[in-house]
N, C-alpha and C positions, 0 to 999 in steps of 0.2 A: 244201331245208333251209337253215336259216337257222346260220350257224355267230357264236357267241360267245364273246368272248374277255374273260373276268372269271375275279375270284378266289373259291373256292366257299369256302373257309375260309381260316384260320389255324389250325396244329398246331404247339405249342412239342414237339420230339423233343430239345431237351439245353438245358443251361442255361448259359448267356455271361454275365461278367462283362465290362463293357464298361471297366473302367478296370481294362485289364490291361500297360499297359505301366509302368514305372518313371519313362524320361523320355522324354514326347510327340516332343519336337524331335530329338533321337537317336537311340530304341531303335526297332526296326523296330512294323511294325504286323503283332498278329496278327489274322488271320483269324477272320469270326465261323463257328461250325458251321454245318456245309454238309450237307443232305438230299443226296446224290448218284443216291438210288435210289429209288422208292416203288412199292406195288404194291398192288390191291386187288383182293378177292374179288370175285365176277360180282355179289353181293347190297350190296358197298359197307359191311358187316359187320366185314371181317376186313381190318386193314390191315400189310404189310408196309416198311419203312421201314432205307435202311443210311445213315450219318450217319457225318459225318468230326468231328473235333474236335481243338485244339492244345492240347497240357500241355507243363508244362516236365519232368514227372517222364519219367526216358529210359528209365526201366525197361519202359515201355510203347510200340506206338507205332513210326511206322519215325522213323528221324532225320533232322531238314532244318536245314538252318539258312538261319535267314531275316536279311535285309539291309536296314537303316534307311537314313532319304535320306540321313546324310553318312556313310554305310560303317560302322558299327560292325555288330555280327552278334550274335545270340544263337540260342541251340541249343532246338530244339524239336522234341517229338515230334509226329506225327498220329495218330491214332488210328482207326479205323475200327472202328463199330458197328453189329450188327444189331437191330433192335429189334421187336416184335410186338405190334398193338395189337388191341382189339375194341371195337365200337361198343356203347356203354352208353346203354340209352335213359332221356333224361333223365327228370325227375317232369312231369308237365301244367304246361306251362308258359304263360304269358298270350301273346295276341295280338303282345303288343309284343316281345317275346321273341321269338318263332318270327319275326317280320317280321327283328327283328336279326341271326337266326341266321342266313337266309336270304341277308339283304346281305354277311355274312360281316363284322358286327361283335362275332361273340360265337364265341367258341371252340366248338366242334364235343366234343360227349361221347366222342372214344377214349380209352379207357385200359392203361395195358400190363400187356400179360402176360404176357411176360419179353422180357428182351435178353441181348444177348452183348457183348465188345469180342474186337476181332480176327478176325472169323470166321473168316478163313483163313489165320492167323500173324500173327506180329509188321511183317511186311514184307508180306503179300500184300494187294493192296487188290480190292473186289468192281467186276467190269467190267461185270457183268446182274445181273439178280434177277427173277424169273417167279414169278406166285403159281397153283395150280389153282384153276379157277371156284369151286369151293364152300370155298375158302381154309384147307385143310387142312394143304397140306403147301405149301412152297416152295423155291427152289433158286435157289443164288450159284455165279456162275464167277468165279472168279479167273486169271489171267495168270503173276503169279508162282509161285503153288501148282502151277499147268497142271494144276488140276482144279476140281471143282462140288461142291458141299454142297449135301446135302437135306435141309430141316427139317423 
């Protein structure tokens, strides 16, 4: 068996504004969202996905505060999301199409069909996530919570 190492797609799971700091030379940098988890049905169908994300609102979110190069600080929450997607098959698409899909220059049809923020509290962040072959139901452990959720 021959094993390789390529990218099968691109899946946007949250949206980044990339000029989110105030002042470049000062303010810290935040962090772009982060997939931390992914998981897929035996059919490649049903896609489960848990995703970090930085807001400034602290109502959400555990709190960090993050540290720019000459020390200043600003307060920021993370957020943790679960999200649930299913594979929508696209219309007949041209040759040239299905070759780019393939190369993985053309976004992959999932689409969601629901999320959550927080799955396991304000503070508990997800340390696995397991989906069943036919991607029915799935399940997140958490550390802080010191339990699992079944979706």
């Amino acid at each position: 068996l021959k094993c390789h190492n390529s990218i099968v797609f691109n899946h946007k799971v949250a949206p980044y504004n990339r000029v989110s700091r105030r002042d470049p030379i000062n303010d810290p940098h935040i962090p772009a969202p982060a997939i931390t988890h992914l998981a897929f049905g035996q059919n490649g169908r049903d896609l489960v996905t848990v995703d970090t994300s930085w807001t400034e609102n602290t109502s959400v979110g555990c709190n960090y505060t993050l540290q720019g190069p000459t020390g200043s600080t600003t307060e920021m929450n993370m957020c943790t999301n679960i999200k649930f997607w299913t594979y929508v098959d696209a219309p007949q698409s041209s040759k040239v199409e299905q070759r780019k899909r393939r190369n993985g220059e053309m976004p992959m049809s999932y689409e969601l069909v629901s999320s959550m923020v927080a799955p396991h509290g304000r503070n508990g962040q997800v340390y696995a996530l397991a989906i069943t072959p036919d991607g029915s139901t799935a399940c997140t452990l958490s550390r802080e919570e010191d339990a699992f959720r079944v979706w």
